[in-house]
N, C-alpha and C positions, 0 to 999 in steps of 0.2 A: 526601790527596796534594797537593802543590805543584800549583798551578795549571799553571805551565810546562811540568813533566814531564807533567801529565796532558794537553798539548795533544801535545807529541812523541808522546805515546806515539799517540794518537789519530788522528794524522795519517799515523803509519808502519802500525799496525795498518788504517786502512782504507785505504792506498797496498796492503797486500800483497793486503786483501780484492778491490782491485779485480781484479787477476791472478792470481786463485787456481788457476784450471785452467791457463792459461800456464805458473803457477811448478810445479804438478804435473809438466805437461808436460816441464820442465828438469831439475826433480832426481831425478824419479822410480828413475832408473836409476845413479843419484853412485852410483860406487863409496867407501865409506867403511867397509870393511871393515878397515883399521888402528885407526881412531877404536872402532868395535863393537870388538876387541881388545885396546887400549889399557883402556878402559872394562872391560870383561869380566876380564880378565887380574888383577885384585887379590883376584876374589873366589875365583877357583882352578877346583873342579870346582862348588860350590852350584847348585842349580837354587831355582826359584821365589822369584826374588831380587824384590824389592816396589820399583819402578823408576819415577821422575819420568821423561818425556819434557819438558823445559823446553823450551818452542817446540815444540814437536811437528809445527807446518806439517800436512800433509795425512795424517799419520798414517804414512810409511816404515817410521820405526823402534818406533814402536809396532808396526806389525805383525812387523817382524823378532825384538824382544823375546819378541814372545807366538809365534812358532814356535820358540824355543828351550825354553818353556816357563815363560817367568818370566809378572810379575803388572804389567804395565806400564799406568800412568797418563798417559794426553797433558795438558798445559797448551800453551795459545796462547790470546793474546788476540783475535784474527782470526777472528770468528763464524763466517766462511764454511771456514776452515781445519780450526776445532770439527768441523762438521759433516759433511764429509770425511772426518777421520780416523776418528769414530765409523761413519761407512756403512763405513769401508776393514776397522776392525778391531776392532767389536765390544767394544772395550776402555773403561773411563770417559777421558771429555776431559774436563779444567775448561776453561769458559774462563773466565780472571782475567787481572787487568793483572799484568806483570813486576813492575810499582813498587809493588803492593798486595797481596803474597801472600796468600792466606786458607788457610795447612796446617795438617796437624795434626799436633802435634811428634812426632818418633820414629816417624815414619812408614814410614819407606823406608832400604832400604838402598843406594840408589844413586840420584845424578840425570846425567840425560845433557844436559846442554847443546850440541847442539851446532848452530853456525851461529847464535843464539842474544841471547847472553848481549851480544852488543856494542850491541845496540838501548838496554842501560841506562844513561841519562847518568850522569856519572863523580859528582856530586852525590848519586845514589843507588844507588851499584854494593854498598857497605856493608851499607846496610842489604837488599838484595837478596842478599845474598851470606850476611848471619846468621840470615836466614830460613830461605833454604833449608838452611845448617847445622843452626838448629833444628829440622827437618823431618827429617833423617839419622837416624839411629839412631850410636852410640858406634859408631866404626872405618868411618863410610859412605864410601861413593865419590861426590865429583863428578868428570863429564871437560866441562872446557870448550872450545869451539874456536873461535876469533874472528880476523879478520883483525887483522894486527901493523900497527903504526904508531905514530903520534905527533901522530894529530890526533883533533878530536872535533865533529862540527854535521853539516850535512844532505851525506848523499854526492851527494843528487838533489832535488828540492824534495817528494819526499814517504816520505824514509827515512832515519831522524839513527841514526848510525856513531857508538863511541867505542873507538878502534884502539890498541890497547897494545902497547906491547914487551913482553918475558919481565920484567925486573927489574920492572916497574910493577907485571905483573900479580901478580906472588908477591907483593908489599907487601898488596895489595888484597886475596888471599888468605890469608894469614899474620893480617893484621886482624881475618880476621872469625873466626879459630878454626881456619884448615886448616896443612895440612901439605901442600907442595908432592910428589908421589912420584917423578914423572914427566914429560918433555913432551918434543916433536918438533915441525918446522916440516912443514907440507904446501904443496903435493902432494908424496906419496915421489919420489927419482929426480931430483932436479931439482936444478941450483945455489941456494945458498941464497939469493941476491937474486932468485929468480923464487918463494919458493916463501912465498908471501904470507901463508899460514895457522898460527897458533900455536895449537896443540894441549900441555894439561894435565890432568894426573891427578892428583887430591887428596882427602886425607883427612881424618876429624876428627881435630881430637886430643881 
């Protein structure tokens, strides 16, 4: 891995580990019940769908997965977030870097990125992006959700952002083998200059 990126990544991942129960404390209760829909919604009625949680954080949506009854996996590079979500939900956590996948192809039929995916600087969004393709099974589902913008470095001095528009992002995923299905800005309800989040549903081809 590039030395740079392994510092970003290093520096964001132990900035989250320091707040781990804080950031539990915050999101615990995000309604993200469009994004679970949006994500869910391509595969129809399927149960026991074999599911990446990419960033996984404290384990939420792992455990929400595995009460629908799928087969959900966490990744997060965040030791402290690993070990969270495994006590929260019993399910396997990897933890690996964003920038260094270790999958195994044709794995999964769906990965959920959500909240996620923007930690990866735009130098290595590619190859993170053809990974996890490889990793899909033929017809899989990614949903990504990342704040929209038009910049990219440290939001804080210990967590580096890299904020897309819609046009960028479809490039970035078009790239790497998907197919754009879907997307909407979040939060629902709101004029669209307040509603800061870009939400996307994509496929293999």
């Amino acid at each position: 891995m590039d030395k740079h990126i392994k510092e970003i990544e290093d520096i964001t991942f132990k900035d989250y580990g320091s707040k781990a129960h804080d950031f539990w404390d915050r999101t615990k209760d995000h309604d993200v019940t469009q994004n679970y829909e949006a994500f869910l919604t391509p595969f129809g009625e399927r149960k026991g769908l074999d599911i990446l949680d990419f960033g996984c954080g404290p384990g939420r949506d792992v455990l929400y997965f595995k009460s629908l009854g799928h087969n959900p996996v966490g990744l997060d590079g965040t030791a402290e977030f690993c070990q969270m979500a495994r006590e929260l939900t019993g399910c396997p956590i990897l933890e690996q870097s964003f920038n260094d996948l270790k999958l195994v192809e044709n794995s999964f039929d769906g990965v959920f990125a959500n909240a996620s995916m923007f930690h990866v600087p735009s130098k290595n969004l590619h190859k993170v992006l053809t990974d996890l393709h490889n990793a899909l099974r033929p017809g899989g589902i990614l949903f990504t959700s990342n704040p929209r913008g038009d910049q990219e470095g440290w939001q804080n001095p210990g967590r580096y952002g890299h904020f897309m528009q819609f046009d960028t992002a479809v490039q970035y995923l078009e790239n790497a083998g998907f197919e754009v299905i879907h997307h909407y800005y979040r939060p629902p309800n709101l004029p669209i200059h307040e509603q800061k989040w870009l939400a996307m549903v994509s496929r293999t081809r």
